[in-house]
PyMOL Python script that loads the backbone (N, CA, C, O; Angstrom):
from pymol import cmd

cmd.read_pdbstr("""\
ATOM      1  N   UNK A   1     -14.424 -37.733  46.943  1.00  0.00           N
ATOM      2  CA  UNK A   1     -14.083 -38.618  48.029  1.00  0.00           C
ATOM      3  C   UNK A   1     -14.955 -39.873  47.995  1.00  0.00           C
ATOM      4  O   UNK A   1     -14.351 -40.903  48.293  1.00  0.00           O
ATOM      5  N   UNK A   2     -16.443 -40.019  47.648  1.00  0.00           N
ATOM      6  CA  UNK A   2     -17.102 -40.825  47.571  1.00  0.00           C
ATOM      7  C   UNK A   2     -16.896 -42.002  46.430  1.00  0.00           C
ATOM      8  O   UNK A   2     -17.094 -43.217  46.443  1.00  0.00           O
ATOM      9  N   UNK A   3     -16.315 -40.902  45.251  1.00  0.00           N
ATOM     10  CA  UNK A   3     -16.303 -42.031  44.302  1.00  0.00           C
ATOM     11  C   UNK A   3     -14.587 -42.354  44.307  1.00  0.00           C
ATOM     12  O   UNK A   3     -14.086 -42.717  43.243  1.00  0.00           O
ATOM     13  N   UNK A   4     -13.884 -42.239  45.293  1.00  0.00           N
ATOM     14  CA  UNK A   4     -12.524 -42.836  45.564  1.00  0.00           C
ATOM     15  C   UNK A   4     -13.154 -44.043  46.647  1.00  0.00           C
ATOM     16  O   UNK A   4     -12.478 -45.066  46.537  1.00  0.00           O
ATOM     17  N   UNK A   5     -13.766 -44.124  47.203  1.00  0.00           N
ATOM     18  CA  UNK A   5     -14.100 -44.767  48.353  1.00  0.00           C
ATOM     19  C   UNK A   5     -14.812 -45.953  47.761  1.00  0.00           C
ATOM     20  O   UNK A   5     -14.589 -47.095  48.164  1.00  0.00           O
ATOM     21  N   UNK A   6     -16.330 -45.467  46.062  1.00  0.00           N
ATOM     22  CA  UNK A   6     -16.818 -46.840  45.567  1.00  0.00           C
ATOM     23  C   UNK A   6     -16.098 -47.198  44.648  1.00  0.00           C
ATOM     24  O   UNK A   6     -16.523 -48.018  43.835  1.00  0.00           O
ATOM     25  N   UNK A   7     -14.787 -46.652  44.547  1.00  0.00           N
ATOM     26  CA  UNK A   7     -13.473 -47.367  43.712  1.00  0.00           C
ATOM     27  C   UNK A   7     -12.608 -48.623  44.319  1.00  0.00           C
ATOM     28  O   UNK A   7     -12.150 -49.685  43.897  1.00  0.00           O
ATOM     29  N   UNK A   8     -12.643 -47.969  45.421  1.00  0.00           N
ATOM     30  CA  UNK A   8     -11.571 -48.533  46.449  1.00  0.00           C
ATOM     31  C   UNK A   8     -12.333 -50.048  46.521  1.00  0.00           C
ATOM     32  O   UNK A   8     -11.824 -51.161  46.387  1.00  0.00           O
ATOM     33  N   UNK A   9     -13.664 -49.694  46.768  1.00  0.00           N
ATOM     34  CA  UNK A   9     -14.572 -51.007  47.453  1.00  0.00           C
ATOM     35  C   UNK A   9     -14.678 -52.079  46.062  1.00  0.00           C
ATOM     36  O   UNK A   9     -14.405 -53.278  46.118  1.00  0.00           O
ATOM     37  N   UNK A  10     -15.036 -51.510  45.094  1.00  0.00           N
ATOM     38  CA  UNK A  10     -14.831 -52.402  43.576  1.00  0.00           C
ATOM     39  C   UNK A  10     -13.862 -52.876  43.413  1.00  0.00           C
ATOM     40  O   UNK A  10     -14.039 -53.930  42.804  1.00  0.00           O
ATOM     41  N   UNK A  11     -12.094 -52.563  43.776  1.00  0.00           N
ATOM     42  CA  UNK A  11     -11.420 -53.129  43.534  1.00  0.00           C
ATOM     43  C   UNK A  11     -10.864 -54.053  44.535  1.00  0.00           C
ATOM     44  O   UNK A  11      -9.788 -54.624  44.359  1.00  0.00           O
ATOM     45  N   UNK A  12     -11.760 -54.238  45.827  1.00  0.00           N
ATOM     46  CA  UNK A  12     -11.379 -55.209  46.949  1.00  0.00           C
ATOM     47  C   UNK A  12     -12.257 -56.134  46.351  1.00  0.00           C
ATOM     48  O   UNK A  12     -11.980 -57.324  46.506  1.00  0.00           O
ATOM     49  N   UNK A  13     -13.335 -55.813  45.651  1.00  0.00           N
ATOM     50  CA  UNK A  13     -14.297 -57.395  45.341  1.00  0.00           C
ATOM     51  C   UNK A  13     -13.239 -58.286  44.572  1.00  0.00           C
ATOM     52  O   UNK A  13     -13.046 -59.460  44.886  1.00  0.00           O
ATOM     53  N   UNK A  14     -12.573 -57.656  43.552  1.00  0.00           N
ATOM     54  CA  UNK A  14     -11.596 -58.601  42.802  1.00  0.00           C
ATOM     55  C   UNK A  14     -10.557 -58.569  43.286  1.00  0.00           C
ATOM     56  O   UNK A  14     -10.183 -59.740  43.221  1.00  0.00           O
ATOM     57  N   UNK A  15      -9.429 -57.731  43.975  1.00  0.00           N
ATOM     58  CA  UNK A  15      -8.229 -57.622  44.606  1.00  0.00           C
ATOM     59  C   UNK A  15      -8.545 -57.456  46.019  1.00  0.00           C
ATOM     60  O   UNK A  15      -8.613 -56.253  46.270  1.00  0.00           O
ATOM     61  N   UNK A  16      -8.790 -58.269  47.166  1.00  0.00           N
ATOM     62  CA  UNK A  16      -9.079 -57.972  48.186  1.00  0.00           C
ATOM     63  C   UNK A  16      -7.411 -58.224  49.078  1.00  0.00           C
ATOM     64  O   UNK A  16      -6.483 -59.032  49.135  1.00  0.00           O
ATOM     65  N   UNK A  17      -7.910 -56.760  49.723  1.00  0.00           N
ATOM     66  CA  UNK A  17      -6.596 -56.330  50.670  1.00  0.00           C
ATOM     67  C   UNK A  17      -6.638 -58.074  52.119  1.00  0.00           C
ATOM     68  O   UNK A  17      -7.437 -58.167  53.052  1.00  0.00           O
ATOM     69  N   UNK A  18      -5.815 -58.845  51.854  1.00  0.00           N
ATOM     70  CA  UNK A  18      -5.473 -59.891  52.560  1.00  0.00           C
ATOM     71  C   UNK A  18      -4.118 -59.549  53.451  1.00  0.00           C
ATOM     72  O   UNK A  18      -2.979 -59.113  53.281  1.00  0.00           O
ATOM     73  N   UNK A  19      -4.804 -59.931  54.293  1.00  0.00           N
ATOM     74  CA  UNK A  19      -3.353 -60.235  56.126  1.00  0.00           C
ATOM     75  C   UNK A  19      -2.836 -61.334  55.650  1.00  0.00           C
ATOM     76  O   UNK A  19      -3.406 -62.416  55.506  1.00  0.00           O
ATOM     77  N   UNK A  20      -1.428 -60.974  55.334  1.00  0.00           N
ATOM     78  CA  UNK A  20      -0.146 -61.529  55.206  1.00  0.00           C
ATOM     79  C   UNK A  20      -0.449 -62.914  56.024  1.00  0.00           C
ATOM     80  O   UNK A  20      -0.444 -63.972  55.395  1.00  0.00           O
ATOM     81  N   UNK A  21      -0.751 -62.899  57.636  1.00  0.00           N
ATOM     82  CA  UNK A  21      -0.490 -63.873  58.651  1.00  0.00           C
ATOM     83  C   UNK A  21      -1.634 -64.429  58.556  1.00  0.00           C
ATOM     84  O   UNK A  21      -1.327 -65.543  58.981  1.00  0.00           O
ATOM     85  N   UNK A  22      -2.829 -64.500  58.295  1.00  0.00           N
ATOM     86  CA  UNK A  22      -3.461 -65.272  58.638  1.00  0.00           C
ATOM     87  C   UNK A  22      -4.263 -65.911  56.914  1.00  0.00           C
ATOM     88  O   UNK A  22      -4.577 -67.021  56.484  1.00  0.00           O
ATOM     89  N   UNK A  23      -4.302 -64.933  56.541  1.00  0.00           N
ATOM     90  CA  UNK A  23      -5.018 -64.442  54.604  1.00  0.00           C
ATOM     91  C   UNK A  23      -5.591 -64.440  54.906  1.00  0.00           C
ATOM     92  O   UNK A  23      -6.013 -65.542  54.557  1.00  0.00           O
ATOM     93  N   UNK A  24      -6.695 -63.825  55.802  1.00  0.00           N
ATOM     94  CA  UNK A  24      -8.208 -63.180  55.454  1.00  0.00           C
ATOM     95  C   UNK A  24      -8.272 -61.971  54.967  1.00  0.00           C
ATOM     96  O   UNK A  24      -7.420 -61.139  55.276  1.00  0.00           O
ATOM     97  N   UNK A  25      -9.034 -61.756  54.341  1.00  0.00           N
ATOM     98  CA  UNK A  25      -9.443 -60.180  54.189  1.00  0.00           C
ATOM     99  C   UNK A  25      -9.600 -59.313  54.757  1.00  0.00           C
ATOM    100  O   UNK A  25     -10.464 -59.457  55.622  1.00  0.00           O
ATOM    101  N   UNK A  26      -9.035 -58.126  54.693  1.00  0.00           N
ATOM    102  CA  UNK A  26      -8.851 -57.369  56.169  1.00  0.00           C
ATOM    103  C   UNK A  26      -9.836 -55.771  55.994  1.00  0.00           C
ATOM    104  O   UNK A  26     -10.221 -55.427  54.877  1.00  0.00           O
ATOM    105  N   UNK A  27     -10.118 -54.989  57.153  1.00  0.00           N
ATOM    106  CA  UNK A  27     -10.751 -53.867  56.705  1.00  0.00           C
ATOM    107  C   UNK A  27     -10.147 -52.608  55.825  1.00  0.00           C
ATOM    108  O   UNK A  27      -9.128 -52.352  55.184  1.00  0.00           O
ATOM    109  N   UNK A  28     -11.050 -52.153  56.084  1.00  0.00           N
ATOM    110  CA  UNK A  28      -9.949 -50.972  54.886  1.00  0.00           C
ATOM    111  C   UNK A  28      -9.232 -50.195  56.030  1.00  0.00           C
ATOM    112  O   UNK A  28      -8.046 -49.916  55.859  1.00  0.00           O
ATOM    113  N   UNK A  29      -9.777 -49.867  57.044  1.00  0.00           N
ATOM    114  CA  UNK A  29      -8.836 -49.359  58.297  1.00  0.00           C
ATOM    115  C   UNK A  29      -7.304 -49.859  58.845  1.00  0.00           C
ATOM    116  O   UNK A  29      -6.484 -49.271  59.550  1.00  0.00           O
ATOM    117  N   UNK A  30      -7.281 -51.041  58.286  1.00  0.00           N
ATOM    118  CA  UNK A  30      -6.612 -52.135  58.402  1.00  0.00           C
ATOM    119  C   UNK A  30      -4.947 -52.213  57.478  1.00  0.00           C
ATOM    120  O   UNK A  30      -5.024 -53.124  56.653  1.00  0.00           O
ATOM    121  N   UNK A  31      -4.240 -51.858  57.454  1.00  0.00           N
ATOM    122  CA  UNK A  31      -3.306 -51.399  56.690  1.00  0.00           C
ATOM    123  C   UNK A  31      -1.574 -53.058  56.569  1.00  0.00           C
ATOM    124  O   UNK A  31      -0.981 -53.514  55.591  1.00  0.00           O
ATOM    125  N   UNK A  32      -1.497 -53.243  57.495  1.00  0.00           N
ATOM    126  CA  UNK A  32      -0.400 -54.209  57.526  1.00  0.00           C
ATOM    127  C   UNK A  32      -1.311 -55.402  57.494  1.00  0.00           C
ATOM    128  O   UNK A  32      -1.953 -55.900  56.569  1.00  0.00           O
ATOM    129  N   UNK A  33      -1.162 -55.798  59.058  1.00  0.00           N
ATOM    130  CA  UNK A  33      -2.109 -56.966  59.189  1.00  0.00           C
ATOM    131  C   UNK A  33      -3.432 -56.678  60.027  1.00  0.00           C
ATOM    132  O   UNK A  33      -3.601 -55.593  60.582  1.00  0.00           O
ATOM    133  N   UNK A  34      -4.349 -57.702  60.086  1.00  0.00           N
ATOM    134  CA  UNK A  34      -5.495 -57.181  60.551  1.00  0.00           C
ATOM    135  C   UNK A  34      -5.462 -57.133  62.094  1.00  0.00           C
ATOM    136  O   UNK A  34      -4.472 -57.460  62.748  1.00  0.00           O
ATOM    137  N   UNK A  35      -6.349 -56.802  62.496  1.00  0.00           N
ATOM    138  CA  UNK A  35      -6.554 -56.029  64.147  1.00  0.00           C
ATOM    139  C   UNK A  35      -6.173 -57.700  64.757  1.00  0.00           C
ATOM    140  O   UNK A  35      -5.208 -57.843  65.508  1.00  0.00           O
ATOM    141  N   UNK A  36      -6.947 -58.779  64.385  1.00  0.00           N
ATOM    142  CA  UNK A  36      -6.860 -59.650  65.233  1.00  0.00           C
ATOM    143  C   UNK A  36      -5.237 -60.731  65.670  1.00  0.00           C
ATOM    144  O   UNK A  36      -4.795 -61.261  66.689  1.00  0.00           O
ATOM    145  N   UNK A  37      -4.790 -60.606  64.167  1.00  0.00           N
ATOM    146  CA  UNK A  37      -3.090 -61.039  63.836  1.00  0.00           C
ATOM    147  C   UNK A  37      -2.627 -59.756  65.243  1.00  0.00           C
ATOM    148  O   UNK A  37      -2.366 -60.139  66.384  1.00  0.00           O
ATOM    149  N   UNK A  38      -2.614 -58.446  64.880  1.00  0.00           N
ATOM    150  CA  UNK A  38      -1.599 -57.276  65.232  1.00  0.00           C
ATOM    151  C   UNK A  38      -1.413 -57.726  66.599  1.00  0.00           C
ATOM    152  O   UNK A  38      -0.285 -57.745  67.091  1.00  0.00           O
ATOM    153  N   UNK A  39      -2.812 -58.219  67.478  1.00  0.00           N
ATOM    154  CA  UNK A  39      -2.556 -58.158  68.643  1.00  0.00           C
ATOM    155  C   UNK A  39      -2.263 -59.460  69.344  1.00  0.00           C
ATOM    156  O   UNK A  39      -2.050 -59.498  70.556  1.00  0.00           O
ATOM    157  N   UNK A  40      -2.255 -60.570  68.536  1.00  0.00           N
ATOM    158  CA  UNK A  40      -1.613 -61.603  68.506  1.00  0.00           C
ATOM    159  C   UNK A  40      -0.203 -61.349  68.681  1.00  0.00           C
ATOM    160  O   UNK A  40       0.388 -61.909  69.603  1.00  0.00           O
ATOM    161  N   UNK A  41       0.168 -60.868  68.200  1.00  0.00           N
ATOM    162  CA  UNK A  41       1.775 -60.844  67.378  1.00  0.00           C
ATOM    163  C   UNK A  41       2.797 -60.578  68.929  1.00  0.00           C
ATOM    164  O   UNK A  41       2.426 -59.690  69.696  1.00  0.00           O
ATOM    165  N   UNK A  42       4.014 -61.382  69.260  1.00  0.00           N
ATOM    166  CA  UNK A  42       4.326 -61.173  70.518  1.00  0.00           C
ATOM    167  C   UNK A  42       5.353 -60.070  70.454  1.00  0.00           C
ATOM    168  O   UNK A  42       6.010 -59.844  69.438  1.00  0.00           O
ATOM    169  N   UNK A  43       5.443 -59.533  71.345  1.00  0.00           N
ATOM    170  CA  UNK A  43       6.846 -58.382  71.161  1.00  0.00           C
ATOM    171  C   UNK A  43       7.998 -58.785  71.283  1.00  0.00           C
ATOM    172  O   UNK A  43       8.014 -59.872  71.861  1.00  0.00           O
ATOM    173  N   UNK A  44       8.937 -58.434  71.019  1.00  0.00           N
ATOM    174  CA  UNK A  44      10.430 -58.559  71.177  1.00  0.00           C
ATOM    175  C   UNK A  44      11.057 -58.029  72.254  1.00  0.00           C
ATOM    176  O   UNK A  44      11.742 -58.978  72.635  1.00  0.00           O
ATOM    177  N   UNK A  45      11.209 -57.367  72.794  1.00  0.00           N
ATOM    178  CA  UNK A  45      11.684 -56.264  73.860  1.00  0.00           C
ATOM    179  C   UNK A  45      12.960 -56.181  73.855  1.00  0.00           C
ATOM    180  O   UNK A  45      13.661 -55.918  74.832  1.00  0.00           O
ATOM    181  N   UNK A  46      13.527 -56.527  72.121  1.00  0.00           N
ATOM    182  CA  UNK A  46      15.330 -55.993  71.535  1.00  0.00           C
ATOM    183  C   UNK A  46      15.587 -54.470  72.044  1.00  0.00           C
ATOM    184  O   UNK A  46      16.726 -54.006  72.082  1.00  0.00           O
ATOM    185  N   UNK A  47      14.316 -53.652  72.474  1.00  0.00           N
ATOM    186  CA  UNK A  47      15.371 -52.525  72.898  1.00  0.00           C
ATOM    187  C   UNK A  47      15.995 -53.048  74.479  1.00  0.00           C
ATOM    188  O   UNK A  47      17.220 -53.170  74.497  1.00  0.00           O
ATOM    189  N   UNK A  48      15.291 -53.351  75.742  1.00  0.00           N
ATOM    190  CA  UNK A  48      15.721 -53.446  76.680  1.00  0.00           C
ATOM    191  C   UNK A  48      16.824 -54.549  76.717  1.00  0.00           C
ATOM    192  O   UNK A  48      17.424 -54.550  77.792  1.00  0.00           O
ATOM    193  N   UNK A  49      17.174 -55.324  75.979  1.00  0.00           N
ATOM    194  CA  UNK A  49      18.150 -56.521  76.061  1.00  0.00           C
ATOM    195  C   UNK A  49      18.917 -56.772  75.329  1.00  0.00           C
ATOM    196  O   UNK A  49      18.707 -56.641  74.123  1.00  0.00           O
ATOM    197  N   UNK A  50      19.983 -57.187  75.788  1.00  0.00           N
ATOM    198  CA  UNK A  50      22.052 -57.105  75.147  1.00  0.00           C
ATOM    199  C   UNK A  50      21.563 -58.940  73.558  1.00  0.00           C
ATOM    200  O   UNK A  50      22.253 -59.428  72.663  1.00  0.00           O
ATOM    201  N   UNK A  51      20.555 -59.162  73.912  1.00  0.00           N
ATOM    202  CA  UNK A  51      20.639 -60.340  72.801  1.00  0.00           C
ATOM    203  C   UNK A  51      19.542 -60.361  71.873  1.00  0.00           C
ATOM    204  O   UNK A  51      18.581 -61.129  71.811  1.00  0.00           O
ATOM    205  N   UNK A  52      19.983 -59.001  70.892  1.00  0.00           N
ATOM    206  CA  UNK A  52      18.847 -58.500  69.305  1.00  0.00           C
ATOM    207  C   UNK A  52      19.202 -58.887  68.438  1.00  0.00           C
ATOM    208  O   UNK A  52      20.182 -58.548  67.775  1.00  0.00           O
ATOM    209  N   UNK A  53      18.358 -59.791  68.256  1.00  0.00           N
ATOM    210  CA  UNK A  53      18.763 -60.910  67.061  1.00  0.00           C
ATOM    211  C   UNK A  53      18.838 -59.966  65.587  1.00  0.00           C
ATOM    212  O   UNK A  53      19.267 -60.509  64.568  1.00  0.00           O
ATOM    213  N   UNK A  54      18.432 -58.660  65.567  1.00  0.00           N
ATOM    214  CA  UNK A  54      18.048 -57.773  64.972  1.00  0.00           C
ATOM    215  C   UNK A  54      19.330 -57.278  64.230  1.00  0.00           C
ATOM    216  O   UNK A  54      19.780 -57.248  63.084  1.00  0.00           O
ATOM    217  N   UNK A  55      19.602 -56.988  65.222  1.00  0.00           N
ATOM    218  CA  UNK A  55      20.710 -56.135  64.986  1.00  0.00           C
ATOM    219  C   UNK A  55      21.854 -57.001  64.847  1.00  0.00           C
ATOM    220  O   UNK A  55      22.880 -56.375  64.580  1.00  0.00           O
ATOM    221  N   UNK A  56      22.031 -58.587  64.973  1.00  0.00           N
ATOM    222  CA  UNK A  56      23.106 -58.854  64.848  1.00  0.00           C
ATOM    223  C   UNK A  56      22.385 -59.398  63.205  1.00  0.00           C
ATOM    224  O   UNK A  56      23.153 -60.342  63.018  1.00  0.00           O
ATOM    225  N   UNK A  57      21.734 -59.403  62.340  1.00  0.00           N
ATOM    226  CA  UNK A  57      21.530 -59.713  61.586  1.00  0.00           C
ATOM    227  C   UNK A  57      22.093 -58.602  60.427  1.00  0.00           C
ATOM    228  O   UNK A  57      22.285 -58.854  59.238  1.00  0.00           O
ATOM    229  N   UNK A  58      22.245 -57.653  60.929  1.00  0.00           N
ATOM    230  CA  UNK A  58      22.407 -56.278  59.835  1.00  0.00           C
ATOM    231  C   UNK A  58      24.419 -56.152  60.146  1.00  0.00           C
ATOM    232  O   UNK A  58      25.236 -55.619  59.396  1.00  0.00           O
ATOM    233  N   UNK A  59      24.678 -56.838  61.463  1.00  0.00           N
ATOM    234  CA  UNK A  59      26.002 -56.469  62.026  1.00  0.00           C
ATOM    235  C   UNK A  59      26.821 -57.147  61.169  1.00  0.00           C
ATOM    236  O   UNK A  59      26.701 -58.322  60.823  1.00  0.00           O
ATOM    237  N   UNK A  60      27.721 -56.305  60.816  1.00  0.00           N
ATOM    238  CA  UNK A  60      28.595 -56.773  59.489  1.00  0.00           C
ATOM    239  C   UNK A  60      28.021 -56.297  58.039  1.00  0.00           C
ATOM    240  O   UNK A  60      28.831 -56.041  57.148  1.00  0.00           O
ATOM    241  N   UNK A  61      27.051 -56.215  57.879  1.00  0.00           N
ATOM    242  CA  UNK A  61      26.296 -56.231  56.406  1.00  0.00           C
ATOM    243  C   UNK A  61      26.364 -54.631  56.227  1.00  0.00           C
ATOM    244  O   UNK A  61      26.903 -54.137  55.237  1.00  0.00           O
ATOM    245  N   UNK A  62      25.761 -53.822  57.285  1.00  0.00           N
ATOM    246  CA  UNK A  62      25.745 -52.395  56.970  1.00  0.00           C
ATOM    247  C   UNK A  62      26.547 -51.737  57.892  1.00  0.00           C
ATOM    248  O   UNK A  62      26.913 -52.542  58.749  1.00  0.00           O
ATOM    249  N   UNK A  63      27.048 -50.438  58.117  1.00  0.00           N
ATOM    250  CA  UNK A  63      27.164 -49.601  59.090  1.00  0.00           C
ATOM    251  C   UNK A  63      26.222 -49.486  59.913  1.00  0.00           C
ATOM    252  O   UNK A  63      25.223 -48.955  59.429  1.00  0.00           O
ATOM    253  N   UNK A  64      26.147 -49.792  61.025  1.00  0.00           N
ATOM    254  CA  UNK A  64      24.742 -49.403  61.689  1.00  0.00           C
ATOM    255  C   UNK A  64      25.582 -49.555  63.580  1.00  0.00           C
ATOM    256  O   UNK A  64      26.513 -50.175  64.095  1.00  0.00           O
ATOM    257  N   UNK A  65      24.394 -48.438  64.062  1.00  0.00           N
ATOM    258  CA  UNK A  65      24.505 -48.598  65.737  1.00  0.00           C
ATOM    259  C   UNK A  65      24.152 -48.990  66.466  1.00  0.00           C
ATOM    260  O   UNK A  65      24.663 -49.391  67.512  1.00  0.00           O
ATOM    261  N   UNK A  66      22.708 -48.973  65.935  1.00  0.00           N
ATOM    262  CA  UNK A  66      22.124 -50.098  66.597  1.00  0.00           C
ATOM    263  C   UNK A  66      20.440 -50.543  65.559  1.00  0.00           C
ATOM    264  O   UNK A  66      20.102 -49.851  64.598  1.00  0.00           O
ATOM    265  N   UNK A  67      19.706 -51.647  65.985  1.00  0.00           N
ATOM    266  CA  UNK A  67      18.622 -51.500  65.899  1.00  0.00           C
ATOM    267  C   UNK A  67      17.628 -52.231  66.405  1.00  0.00           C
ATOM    268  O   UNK A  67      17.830 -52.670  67.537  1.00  0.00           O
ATOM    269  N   UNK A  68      16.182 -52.596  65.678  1.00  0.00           N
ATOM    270  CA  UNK A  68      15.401 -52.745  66.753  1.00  0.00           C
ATOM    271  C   UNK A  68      14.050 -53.249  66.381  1.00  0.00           C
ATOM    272  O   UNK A  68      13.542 -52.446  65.598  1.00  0.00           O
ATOM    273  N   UNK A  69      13.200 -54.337  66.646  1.00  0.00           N
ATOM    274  CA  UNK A  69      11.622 -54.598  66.081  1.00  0.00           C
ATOM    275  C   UNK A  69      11.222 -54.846  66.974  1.00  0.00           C
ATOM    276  O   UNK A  69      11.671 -55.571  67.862  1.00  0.00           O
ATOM    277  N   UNK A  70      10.070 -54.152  66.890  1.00  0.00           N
ATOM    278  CA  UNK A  70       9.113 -54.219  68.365  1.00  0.00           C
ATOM    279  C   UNK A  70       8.408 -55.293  68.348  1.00  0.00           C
ATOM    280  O   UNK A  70       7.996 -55.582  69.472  1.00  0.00           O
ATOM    281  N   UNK A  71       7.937 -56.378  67.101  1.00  0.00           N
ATOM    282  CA  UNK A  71       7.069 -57.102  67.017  1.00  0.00           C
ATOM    283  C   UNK A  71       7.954 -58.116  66.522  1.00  0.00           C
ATOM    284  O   UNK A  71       9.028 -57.797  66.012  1.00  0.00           O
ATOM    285  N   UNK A  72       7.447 -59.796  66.675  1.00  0.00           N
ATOM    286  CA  UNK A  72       7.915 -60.674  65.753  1.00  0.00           C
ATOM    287  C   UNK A  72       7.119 -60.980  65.121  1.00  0.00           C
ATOM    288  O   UNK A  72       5.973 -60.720  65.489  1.00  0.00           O
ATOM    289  N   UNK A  73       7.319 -61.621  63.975  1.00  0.00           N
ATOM    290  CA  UNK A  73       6.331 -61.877  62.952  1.00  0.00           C
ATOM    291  C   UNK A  73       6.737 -63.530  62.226  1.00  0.00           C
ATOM    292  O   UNK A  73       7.888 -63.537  61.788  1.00  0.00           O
ATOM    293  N   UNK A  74       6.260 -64.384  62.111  1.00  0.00           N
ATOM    294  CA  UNK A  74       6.188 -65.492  60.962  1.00  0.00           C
ATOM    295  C   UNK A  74       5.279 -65.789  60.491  1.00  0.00           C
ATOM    296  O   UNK A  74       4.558 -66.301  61.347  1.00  0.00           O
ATOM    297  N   UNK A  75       4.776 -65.777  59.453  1.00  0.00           N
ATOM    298  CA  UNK A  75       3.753 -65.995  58.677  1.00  0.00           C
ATOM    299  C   UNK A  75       3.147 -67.507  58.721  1.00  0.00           C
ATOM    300  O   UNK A  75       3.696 -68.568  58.427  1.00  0.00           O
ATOM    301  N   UNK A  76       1.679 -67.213  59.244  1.00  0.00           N
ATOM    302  CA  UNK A  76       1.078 -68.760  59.164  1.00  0.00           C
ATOM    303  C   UNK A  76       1.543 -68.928  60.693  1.00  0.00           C
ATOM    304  O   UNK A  76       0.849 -69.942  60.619  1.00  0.00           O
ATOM    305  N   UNK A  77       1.815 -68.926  61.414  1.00  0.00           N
ATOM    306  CA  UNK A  77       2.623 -69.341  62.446  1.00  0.00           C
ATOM    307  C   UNK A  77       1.963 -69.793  63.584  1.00  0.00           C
ATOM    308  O   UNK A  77       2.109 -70.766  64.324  1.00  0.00           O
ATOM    309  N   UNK A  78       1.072 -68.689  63.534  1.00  0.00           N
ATOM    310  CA  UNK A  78       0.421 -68.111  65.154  1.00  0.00           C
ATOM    311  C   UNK A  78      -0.892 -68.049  64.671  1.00  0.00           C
ATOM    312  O   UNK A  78      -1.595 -69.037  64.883  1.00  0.00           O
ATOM    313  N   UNK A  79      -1.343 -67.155  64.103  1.00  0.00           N
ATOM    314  CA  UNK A  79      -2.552 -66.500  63.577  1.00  0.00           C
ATOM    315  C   UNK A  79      -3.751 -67.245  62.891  1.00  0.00           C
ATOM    316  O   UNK A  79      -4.093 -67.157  61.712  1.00  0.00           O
ATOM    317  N   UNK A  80      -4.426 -68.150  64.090  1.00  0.00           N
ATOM    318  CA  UNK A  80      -5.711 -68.606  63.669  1.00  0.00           C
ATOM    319  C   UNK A  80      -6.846 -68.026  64.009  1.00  0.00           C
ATOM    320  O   UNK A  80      -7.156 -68.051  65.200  1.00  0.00           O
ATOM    321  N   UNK A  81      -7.701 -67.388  63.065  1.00  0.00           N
ATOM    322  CA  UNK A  81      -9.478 -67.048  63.375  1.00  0.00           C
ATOM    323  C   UNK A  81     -10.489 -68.427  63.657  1.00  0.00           C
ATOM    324  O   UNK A  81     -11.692 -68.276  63.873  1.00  0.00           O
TER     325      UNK A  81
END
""", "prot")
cmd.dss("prot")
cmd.show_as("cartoon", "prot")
cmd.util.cbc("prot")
cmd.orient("prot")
């Protein structure tokens, strides 16, 4: 486990795990974007409301019943440190 962990850390010195939204380097706890982007990020609330941009995007393209993103996202957009 230890030497997965001073693997992991050697290969962030040269490949460092970067947030999509903002490009900083993010923790290793840190999996999508980092803590400070995530809670930035505004919600959608496509489940409670008849106008999901979501779902009309897939409507026609697939079979589908419905669907749904809890978060919006644009890159660069929002997300300054």
């Amino acid at each position: 486990m230890k030497a997965f962990l001073l693997l992991n850390d050697l290969l962030d010195l040269f490949y460092p795990n970067i947030c999509p939204a903002c490009e900083k380097p993010m923790q290793r706890s840190e999996k999508f974007v980092c803590l400070f982007c995530e809670l930035q990020l505004p919600k959608t609330n496509f489940i409670s409301g008849t106008d999901n941009s979501v779902y009309k995007l897939f409507l026609g393209r697939v079979d589908i019943n419905q669907a749904d993103a809890w978060l919006y996202f644009v890159k660069r957009a929002w997300c300054k440190k």
